[in-house]
N, C-alpha and C positions, 0 to 999 in steps of 0.2 A: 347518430353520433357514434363516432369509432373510439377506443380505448386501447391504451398504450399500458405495456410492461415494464418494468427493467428491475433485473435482478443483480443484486448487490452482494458477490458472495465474496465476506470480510475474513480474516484470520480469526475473529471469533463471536462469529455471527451470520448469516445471512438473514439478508431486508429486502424487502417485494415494495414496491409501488405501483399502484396502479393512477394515471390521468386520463381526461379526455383533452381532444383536439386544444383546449385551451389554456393544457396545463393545472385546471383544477385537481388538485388531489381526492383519489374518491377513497381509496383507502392507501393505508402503512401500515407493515406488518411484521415480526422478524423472530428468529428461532436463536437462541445463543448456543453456544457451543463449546469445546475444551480441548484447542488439541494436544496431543500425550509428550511426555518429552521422558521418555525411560532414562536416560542421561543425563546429568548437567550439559546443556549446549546441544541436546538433540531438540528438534519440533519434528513431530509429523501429526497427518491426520489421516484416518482412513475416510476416503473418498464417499462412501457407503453413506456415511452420519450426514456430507452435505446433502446426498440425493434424498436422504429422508427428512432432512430440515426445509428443502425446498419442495418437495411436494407437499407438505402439511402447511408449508406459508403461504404455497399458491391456492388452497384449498379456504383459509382461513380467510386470504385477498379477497377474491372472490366472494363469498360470502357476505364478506362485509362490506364490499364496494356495493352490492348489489348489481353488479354487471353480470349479465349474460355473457359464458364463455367465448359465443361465438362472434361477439361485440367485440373481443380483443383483436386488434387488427396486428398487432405485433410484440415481439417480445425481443429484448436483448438484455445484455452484461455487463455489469462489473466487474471483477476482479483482484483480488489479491496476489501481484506479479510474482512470479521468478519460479515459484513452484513447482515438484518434478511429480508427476500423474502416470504411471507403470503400467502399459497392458499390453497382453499376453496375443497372439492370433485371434483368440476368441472374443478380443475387445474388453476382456476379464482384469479387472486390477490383479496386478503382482504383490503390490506390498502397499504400506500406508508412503501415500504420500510424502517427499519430502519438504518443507515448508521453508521459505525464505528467511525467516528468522532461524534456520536450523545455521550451528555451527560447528559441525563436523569433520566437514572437507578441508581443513587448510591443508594437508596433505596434497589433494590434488590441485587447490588453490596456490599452492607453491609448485609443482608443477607445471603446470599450465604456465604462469609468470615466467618459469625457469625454459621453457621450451618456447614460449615466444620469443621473449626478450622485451625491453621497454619501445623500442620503435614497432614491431608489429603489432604488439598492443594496442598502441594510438592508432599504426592505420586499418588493421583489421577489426579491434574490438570496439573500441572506441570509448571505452568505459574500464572501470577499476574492476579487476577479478575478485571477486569474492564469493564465499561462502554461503550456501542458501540459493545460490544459483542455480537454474534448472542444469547448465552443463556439467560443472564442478559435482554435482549432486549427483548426476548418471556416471559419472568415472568413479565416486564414490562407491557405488552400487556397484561398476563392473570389479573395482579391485576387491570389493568385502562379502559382496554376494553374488561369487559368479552366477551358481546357479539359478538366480534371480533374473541376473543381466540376459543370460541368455534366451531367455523365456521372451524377453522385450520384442515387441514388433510396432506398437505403436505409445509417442510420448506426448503428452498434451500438459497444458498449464492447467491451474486450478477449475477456473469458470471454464474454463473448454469442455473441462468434463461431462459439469452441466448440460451445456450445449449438447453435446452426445447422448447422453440420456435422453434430452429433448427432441432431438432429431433423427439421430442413429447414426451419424454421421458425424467424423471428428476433425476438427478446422480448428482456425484460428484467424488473430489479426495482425495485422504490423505492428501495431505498438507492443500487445504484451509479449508475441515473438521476440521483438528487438531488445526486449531486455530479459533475453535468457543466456548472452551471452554466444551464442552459436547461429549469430542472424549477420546480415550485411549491411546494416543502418544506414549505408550513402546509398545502398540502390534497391535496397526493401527486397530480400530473400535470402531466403537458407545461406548460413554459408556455408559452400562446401571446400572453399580451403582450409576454414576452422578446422570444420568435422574433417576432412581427410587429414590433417595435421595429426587429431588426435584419434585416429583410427573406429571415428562412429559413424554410422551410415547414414546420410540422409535421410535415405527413404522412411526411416522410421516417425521423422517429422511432419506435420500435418500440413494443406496447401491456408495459405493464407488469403484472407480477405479486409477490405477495406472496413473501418469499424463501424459503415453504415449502410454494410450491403450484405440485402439478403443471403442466405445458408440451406435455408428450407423449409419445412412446416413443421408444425407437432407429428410428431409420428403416432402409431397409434396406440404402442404398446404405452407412453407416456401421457398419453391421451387420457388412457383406462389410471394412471394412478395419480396425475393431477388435477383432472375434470377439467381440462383443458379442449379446445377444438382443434381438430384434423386443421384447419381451413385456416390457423391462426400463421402468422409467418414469423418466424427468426431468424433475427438478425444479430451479424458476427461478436458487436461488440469491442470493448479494449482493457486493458491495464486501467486499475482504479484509477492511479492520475490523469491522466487522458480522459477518463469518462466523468472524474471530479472537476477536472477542466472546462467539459461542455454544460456540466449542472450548475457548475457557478459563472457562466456568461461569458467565459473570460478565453472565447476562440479568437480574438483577435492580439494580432502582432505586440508584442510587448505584455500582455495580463499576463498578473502573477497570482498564486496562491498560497498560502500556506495551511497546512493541514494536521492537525491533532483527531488521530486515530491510536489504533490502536501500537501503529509504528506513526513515524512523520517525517513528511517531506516539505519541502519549498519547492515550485515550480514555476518555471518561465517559457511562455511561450516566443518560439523564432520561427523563423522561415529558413534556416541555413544549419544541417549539421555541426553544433559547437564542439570542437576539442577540448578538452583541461589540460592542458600540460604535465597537471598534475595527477591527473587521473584520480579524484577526489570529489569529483560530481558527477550522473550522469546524465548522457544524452540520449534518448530514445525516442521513435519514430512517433507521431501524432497520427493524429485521428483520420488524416487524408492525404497522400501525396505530398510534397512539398512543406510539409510540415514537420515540424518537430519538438520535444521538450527539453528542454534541461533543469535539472532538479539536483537538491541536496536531501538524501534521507539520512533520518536517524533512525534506530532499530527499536528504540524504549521511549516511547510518549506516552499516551493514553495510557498503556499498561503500566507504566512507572504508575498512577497514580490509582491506579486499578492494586498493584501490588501491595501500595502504604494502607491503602485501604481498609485493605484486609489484615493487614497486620494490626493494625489500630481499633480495627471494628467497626469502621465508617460505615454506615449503608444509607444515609440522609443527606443527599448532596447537599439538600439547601441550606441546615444548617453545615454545612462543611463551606461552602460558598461565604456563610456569616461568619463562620469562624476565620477563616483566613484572611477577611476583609479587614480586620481588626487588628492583623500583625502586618509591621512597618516595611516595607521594601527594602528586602535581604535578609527575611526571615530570622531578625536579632541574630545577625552573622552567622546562618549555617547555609553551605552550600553544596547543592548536589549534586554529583554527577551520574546522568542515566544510562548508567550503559552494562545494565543489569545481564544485558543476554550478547555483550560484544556491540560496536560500534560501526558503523559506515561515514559516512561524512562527519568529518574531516578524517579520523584515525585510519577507516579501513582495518580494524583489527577485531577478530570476534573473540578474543582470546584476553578480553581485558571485562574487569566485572563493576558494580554501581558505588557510589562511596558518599557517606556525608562526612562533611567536615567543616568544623566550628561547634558542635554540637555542647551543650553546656549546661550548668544545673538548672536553668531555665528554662533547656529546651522543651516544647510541651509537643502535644500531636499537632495543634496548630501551624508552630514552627516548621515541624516537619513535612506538613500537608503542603506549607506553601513554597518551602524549598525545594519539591520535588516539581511543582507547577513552575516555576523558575527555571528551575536546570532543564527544562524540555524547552522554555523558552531561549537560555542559553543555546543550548545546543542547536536550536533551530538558528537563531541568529546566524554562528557559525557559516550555517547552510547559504544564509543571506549574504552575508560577507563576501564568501567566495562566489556566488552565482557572480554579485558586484564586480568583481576582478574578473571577471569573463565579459562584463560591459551588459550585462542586464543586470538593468535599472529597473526599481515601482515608478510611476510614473506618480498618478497619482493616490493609488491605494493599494492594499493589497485585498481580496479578499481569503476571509478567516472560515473554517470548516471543519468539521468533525466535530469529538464532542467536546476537546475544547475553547471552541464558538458557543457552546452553550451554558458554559458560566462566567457569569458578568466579571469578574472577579479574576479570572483567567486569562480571558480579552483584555481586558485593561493592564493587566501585565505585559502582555504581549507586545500592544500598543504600545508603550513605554519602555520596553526593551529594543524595540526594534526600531521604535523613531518614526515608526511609517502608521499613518492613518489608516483602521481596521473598516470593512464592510460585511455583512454577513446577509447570508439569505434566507427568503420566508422557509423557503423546504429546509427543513433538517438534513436529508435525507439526500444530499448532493448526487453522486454516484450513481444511485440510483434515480435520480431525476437525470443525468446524461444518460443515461441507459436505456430511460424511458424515450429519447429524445432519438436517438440512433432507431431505435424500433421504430419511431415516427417515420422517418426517413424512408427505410428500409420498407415498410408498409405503403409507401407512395401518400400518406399527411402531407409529409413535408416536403419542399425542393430539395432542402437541403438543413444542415447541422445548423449555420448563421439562421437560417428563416424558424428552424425550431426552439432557439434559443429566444430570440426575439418575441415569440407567443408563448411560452412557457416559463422563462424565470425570472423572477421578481427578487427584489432585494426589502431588509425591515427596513422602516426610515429610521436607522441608525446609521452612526457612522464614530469607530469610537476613533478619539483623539488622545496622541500621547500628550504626557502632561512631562512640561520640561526639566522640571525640579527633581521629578522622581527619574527621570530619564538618567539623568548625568549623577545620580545614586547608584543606578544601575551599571551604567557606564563603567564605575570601580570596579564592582561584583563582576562582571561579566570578563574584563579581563585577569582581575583574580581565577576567574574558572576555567579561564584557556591556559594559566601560568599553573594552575595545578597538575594539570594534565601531564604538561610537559615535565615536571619537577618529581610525580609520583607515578606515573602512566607507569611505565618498566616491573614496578612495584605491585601495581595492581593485574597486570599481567602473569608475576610469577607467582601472585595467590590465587586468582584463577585456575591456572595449571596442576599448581598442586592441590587443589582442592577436586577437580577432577578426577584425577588422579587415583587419589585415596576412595573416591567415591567404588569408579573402579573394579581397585583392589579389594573392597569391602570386608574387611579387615576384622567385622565381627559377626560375619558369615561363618 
């Protein structure tokens, strides 16, 4: 019996899985993490914490699966996109990585925009410029830290890194390449009229691979600090959505997902690179050839409720799950908007901050627990909406992911807001079960991505249904929360700034 990897390295977390041939899980494992934001509106991480979070989960993995190292036939990734990863000739990090939720760049974010213009845009980028992007992020770095920039020889996304560590050798795939901005989405490569437009060199970027073709083996130096075997193979790997796509079944024409992490997206699969006109969604390359995604993300999900949390003292989801079951649909009229670290779909603005409003002498933590579960729901809608006006449709379901798929309470909001019928799966651990599934591949298990989906994931028998009543409840609320945006967005905008600002200036230094 042969045994499959797949590593899941999250914005704040990395999760190991290990299956056999059949998709049994023999263990799950995972390391949390924190990364630094010295700024309002800065993320970074230094790359170091992942390499030590991942060799102590695969060590943990192992252990607990009870599998022999040399029984692992393959290992691949997940990913957390966009991210910019700095090394030097020596293959040495430069600086902490920059992180997709970082909003620093609108400087060169307005550049970039201003030096294309709206038609290159569409046909060279093919996506909305923003902030937290690996390219926008390396002009960041050349203009604030030349002598950083200059040091640069080689640039990789987050999980690539991993991959380097594990092999010695620095690659990448088409999908999380094509969303860093500096890729050629119609025909899968580097771009080099981007990068020569904005005077960065190629070469510095890694060759790319299909997300289910071998890379290499363990090398040995990785060998000695994982307990991992020479003989094991890795494989390339993609972008979380991409690989959250293969773990939750949904590689065929039309599946969609939606995703509560610790950011959130909605995703749609096509076979034909989609435009937005409005450049308000994006489109990035899938997992093979001929394929593609289009997605709406939002930047503040998971964490939104990760944040109230903490403010409140939560640490007992279940009863947090019983308590907000209890309050009515629209949280006795407060409503929130998540956009605590800046906004992507619809706004594209990272420069606007999170806001409740209705809040009143009744409001208790309940309230507010469920207004913030609401407003990611809201906002994901959004992402729904407009995928909709691009002509993807749920057919007949969507399936639901992350963790919030794992409160009942949650889901059925969802469901409800969204009108469309939820499915969720036995694995928790999505991502990481596409991860596992591409190692399949890559190891010669599988024929292929379809054949390992098909022997590997399972769904609960559940399947949640929106309830109509509370639907068209929602229905009000939810355009209440797109009419706020528009009526206070500007507002919320120039208190972000200044509050930056003064952070700054630090005024009692």
């Amino acid at each position: 019996m042969s045994y499959l990897m797949g590593i899941d390295l999250g914005t704040s977390s990395l999760k190991i899985l290990i299956i056999d041939e059949k998709g049994t899980v023999k263990a799950v494992c995972a390391r949390d993490y924190q990364f630094s934001s010295p700024y309002n509106g800065y993320a970074e991480h230094d790359p170091a914490q992942w390499w030590d979070a991942c060799c102590a989960t695969i060590k943990e993995a192992i252990l607990k699966s009870g599998v022999k190292p040399e029984e692992i036939a393959g290992i691949s990734f997940s990913g957390q996109m966009h991210g910019a990863v700095l090394l030097d000739e020596k293959k040495e990090v430069i600086r902490p990585a920059i992180l997709h939720c970082d909003a620093r760049s609108s400087k060169q974010v307005n550049y970039m925009k201003d030096t294309l213009g709206e038609q290159r845009m569409k046909e060279l980028v093919m996506n909305p410029i923003y902030s937290g992007f690996l390219l926008p992020s390396l002009l960041w770095v050349r203009e604030n830290e030349p002598e950083n920039y200059k040091r640069v020889r080689y640039v990789c996304l987050p999980k690539d890194y991993i991959k380097f560590k594990l092999t010695g050798e620095i690659t990448s795939d088409y999908s999380d390449a094509s969303a860093t901005l500096a890729f050629d989405i119609k025909n899968g490569n580097w771009s080099r009229e981007i990068l020569n437009i904005f005077s960065v060199p190629v070469e510095i970027f890694p060759p790319c691979y299909n997300t289910d073709e071998a890379v290499g083996k363990v090398c040995e130096e990785a060998a000695r600090e994982t307990g991992l075997s020479t003989k094991t193979i890795v494989v390339a790997g993609g972008g979380d959505q991409v690989m959250q796509g293969i773990g939750n079944g949904i590689t065929y024409l039309g599946g969609s997902s939606v995703n509560i992490g610790t950011s959130g997206q909605v995703s749609f699969q096509s076979d034909i690179p989609i435009l937005n006109p409005n450049l308000s969604t994006n489109t990035f390359c899938g997992y093979k050839k001929g394929r593609w995604i289009t997605m709406g993300a939002i930047m503040n999900a998971g964490i939104s409720l990760k944040w109230c949390n903490r403010l409140l003292g939560q640490v007992d989801y279940k009863k947090l799950d019983e308590a907000v079951s209890k309050v009515v649909p629209g949280s006795n009229g407060v409503i929130f908007l998540p956009y605590l670290n800046g906004e992507r779909t619809p706004h594209l603005n990272p420069d606007i901050s999170g806001e409740f409003v209705g809040v009143n002498i009744n409001t208790g933590p309940a309230e507010l627990t469920r207004a913030v579960m609401e407003g990611v729901a809201y906002a994901l809608m959004q992402c729904i909406e407009l995928c909709g006006e691009l002509g993807l449709k749920t057919k007949d379901y969507m399936v639901a992911s992350g963790g919030g798929a794992r409160s009942a309470p949650w889901l059925q909001m969802q469901a409800d807001i969204y009108n469309i019928p939820l499915r969720v799966m036995e694995t928790e651990e999505q991502a990481s079960l596409g991860a596992a599934i591409a190692a399949g591949v890559g190891a010669g298990i599988f024929k292929d991505i379809e054949e390992g989906c098909l022997r590997t994931v399972r769904y609960k028998d559940l399947e949640v249904i929106p309830n109509a009543a509370r639907h068209r409840i929602y229905e009000e609320y939810y355009q209440l929360f797109k009419e706020i945006y528009v009526t206070s967005g500007h507002v919320l905008e120039k208190v972000t700034l200044l509050g930056r600002r003064v952070e700054k200036e630090n005024l009692f230094g």
